[in-house]
N, C-alpha and C positions, 0 to 999 in steps of 0.2 A: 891295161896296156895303152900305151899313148898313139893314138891314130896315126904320129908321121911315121911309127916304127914301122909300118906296113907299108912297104914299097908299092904295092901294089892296092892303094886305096883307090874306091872308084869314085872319089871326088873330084868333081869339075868345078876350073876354075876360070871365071870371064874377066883378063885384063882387058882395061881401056887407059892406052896412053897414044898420043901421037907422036913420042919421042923412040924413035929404032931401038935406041942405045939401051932407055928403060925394059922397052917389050923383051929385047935378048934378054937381059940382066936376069927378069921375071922370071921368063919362060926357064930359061937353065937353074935358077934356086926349086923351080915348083914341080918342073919333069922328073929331076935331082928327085923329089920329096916323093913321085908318085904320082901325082895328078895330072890328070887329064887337064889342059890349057886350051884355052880360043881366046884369040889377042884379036882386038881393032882397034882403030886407030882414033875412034869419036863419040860422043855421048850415044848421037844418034845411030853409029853405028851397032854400038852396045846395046840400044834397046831392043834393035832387030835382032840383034845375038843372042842376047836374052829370049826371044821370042821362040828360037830354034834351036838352041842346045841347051836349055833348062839348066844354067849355071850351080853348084852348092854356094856358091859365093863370089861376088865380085869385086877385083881390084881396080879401083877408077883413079888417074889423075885428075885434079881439080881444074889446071887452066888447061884450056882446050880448045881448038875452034866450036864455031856453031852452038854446041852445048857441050856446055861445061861440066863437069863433073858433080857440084853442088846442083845444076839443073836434070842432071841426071838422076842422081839420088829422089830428089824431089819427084820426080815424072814417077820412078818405080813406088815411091812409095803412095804413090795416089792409088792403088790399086792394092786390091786389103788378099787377094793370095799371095803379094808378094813384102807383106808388111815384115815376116820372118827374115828374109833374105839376107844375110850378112853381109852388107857393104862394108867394104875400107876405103877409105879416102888417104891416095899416096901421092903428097906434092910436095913444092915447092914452099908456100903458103905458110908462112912462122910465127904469123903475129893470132894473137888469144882469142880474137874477135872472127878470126877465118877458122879455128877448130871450134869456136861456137855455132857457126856459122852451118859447118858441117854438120856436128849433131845435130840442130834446129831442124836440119832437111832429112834428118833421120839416117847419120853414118852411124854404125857401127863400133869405129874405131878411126884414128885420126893416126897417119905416119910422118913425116917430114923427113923427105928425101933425102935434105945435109945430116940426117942423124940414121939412115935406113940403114940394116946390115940383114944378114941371112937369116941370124940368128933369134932377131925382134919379128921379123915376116913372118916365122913357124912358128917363132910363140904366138902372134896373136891369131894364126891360122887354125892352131891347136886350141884357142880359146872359144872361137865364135864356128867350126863345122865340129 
């Protein structure tokens, strides 16, 4: 049975974007799916998030204030309980050297916002929890 079919899954999920427009977007695809969401709005936000609600997986934007989403990835994965963690990196960001750039710092999965749809979020959601 495939994990989204269970409305009621008890995965958590930690978006980081500082765009309103996006967090709604998220929030209503992944409620929609069943999971449990905690949105903020900054890398460094995120990491304290992280710290308090033990995310299954996190959705981060790349540009950001303060820290950015590639400095985020990087921070979490300096620490080897959290080398598992499924990050996705979901930007703006379209050139080859910024989804390498990503993986280097140890995403996941790389989305690009102009091409993002409901349907590619739960696939790759259904791939890495």
């Amino acid at each position: 049975m495939n994990l989204l079919d269970n409305c009621y899954n008890s995965y958590k999920i930690l978006v980081i974007d500082d765009d309103l427009f996006i967090q709604m977007q998220l929030r209503l695809y992944l409620e929609r799916e069943g999971y449990e969401v905690v949105i903020v709005s900054s890398g460094e936000e995120g990491i304290e998030a992280y710290t308090k609600h033990h995310p299954d997986l996190v959705l981060s934007d790349a540009i950001m204030p303060n820290m950015n989403g590639f400095e985020f990835v990087a921070k979490v994965r300096q620490h080897p309980e959290y080398q598992e963690l499924p990050i996705i990196l979901v930007t703006s960001l379209t050139k080859d050297e910024d989804k390498r750039r990503g993986a280097q710092v140890g995403a996941n999965a790389y989305i690009v916002k102009d091409q993002f749809n409901q349907e590619m979020l739960i696939e790759t959601l259904d791939r890495l929890v």
